[in-house]
N, C-alpha and C positions, 0 to 999 in steps of 0.2 A: 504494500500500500504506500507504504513511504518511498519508495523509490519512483513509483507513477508519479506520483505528486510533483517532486522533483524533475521530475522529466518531463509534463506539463508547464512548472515554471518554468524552466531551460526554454519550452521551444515558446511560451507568451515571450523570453525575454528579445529569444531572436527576431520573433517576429517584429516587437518594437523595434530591435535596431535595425532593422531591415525598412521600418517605414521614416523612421529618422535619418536613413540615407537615403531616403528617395521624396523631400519635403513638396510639396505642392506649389503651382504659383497662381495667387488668387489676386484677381483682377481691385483695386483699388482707386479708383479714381481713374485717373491715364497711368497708374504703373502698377507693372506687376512684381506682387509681392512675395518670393518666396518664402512659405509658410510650412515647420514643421507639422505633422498632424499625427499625434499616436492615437489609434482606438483600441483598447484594450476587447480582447473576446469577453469579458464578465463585468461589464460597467454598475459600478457599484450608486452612481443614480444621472439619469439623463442631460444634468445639465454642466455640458461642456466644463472646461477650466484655462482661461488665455492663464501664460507665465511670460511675462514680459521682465525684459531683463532691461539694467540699468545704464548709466552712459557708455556708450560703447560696446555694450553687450551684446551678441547675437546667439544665436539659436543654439550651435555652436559651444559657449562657453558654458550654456546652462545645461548643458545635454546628461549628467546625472542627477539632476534634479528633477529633469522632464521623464525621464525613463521611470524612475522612482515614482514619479507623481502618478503616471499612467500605468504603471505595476497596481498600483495600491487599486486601481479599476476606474480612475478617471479618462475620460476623452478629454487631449491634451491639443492645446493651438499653440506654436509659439511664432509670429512673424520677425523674418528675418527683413526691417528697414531699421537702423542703426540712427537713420535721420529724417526719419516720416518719409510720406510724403509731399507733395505739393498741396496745397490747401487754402481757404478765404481764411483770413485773421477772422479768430475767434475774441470777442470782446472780456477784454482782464486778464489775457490767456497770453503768454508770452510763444510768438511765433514758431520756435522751436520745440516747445511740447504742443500746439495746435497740431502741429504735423504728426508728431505722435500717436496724438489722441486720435486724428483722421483713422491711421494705421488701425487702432483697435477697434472704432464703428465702423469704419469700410470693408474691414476681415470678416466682422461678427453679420453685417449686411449680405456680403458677397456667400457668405456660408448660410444665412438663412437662419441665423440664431439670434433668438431673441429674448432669454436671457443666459448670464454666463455667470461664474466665478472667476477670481482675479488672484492670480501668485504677480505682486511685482515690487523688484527688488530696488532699492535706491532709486534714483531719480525718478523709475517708472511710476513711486507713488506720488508722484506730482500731478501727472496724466490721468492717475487711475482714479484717485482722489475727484479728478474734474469730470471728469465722465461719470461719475457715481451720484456728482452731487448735483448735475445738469441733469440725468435722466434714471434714476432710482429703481424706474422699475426693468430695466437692464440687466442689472446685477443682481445676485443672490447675496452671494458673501466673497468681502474681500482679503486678504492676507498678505499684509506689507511687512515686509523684510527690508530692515536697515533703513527704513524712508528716508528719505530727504524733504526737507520742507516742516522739520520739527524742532529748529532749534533756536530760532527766532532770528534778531537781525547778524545779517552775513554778509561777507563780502568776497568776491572771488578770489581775493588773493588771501583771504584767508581761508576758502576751502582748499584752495592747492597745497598753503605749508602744511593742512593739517593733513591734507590727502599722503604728500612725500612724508608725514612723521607716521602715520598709518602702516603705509610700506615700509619703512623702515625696521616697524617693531612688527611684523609679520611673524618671523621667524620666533620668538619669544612668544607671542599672543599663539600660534600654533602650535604649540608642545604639548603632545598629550593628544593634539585632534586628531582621528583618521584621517586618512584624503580617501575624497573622492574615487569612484571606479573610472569615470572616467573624466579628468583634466584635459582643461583646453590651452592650447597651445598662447605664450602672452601674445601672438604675433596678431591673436585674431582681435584683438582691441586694438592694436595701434594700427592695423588696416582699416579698421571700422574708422579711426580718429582723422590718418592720413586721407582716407577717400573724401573727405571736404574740411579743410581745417577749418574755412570759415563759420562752417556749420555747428562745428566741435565746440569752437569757442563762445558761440552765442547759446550752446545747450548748456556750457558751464558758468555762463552769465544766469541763464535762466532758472538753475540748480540753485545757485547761490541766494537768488532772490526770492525763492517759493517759500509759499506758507502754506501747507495743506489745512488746516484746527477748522478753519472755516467749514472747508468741504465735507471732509471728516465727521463734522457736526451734522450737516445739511441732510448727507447721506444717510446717516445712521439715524439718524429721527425719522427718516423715510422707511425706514425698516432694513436695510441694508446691513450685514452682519459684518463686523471690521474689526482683525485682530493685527497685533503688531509683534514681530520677535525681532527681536536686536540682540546686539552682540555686545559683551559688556567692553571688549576689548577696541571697541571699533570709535579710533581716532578723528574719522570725517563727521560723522555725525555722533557725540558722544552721549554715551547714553543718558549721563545726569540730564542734560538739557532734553534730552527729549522725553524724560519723565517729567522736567519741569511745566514743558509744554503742552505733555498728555495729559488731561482731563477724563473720567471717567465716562461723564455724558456720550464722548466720541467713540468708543469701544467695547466691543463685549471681551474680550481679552489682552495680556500683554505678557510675553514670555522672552524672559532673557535667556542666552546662551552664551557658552563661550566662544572666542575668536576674536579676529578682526573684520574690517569691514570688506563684504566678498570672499566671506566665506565658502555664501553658495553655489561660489563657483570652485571650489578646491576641498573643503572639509566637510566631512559627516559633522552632525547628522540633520542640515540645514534643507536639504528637500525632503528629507521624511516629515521635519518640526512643521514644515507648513504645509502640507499632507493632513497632520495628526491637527494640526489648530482649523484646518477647513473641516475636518472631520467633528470637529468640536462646534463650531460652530452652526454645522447641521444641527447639530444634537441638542443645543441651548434651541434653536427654530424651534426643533420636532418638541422639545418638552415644553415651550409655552403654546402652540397648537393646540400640544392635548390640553391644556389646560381652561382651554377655553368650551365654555358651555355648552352645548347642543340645544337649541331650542326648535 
């Protein structure tokens, strides 16, 4: 019995990497978007999961997180545009997460979903924060990892020294982590950065100036479920400040772990924790459901 079992896993897991090597390209606007797409054979409930990864992130660097995530029986989206795409200025919305945020309604339109869950890491909660809080009934539940846009006023030069004192203490802040099954190469960020520098630096203008609290709030009074795991270790956005920022109103959860910031793209056990906090957060849904009366 136990060896079937295992040998079921083995071939769900090929089959995922088998559709992670062959990602799809989904029409957005005038460009097309190459877009991971895992479906697991035993989906554990219908509604999708985008994992959008952070500046310069692509599909690519989150790919044990996305396996993991669609292991556990999610249907996984992840689009591979590093810098949106093209798109009308959004009003309040700083240009370079517009394009973003286009990416994640254009994906979810083009696929024909209409509503999702939300894995995103770093910057992506700037984006994902603004889509959640524009249109509520989109989202189920969302899970930010490492946000950015939680630590109050910033300045781009000082997300950079804290970004280079971050990596610096990588090695110290990892002791003890697993790494990942599988690591992405550093080359596939600094491609993502080089393929438009101007773009790069107006997404680390726009990084620096986010405040998600607002949206956060908007959202989750909507009904929108929003947990946060951060890394106690992690120099860009540090954690004091963004428990000083978090308010309870804004979340149904918050779970520290160790590391530094971008984790989840190198250490366990960062795509299983937000796996296990969506999971959680189903769960807080389904037990106030039942709680409610039948008349």
């Amino acid at each position: 019995m136990e060896t079937r079992e295992h040998g079921e896993q083995d071939s769900q897991h090929e089959k995922l990497l088998h559709q992670f090597n062959r990602p799809e390209s989904v029409k957005v606007g005038d460009a097309d978007v190459l877009t991971v797409h895992l479906s697991p054979e035993q989906k554990k409930t219908e509604i999708p999961t985008f994992v959008l990864g952070g500046f310069s992130a692509t599909p690519d660097a989150l790919k044990d997180a996305l396996i993991r995530t669609a292991e556990a029986g999610r249907e996984v989206f992840s689009p591979h545009a590093p810098h949106g795409v093209k798109t009308e200025e959004r009003s309040g919305m700083a240009m370079a997460m517009t394009r973003k945020l286009q990416v994640l309604f254009g994906s979810m339109d083009a696929k024909g979903i209409n509503k999702t869950n939300v894995i995103a890491h770093s910057s992506a909660a700037v984006y994902a924060a603004a889509a959640a809080a524009a249109n509520p009934e989109r989202f189920e539940n969302i899970v930010l990892v490492e946000p950015a846009g939680l630590i109050g006023q910033d300045s781009l030069l000082k997300l950079l020294g804290r970004t280079i004192q971050d990596m610096k203490g990588t090695g110290e802040a990892a002791k003890g982590l697993k790494p990942v099954a599988y690591q992405s190469d550093l080359s596939v960020g600094a491609k993502s950065i080089l393929s438009n520098l101007y773009r790069s630096y107006r997404e680390l203008e726009a990084i620096a100036g986010s405040d998600i609290t607002d949206s956060l709030k908007k959202a989750h009074d909507a009904g929108v479920g929003i947990s946060i795991i951060h890394a106690v270790d992690d120099e860009v956005f540090p954690m004091q400040r963004v428990i000083e920022m978090t308010k309870a109103h804004m979340l149904d959860g918050f779970y520290s772990v160790r590391g530094p910031h971008g984790s989840i793209y190198l250490f366990q056990p960062f795509g299983e924790a937000a796996e296990a906090a969506l999971t959680a957060l189903e769960k807080k849904r389904e037990s106030r459901t039942a709680r409610v009366p039948v008349t």
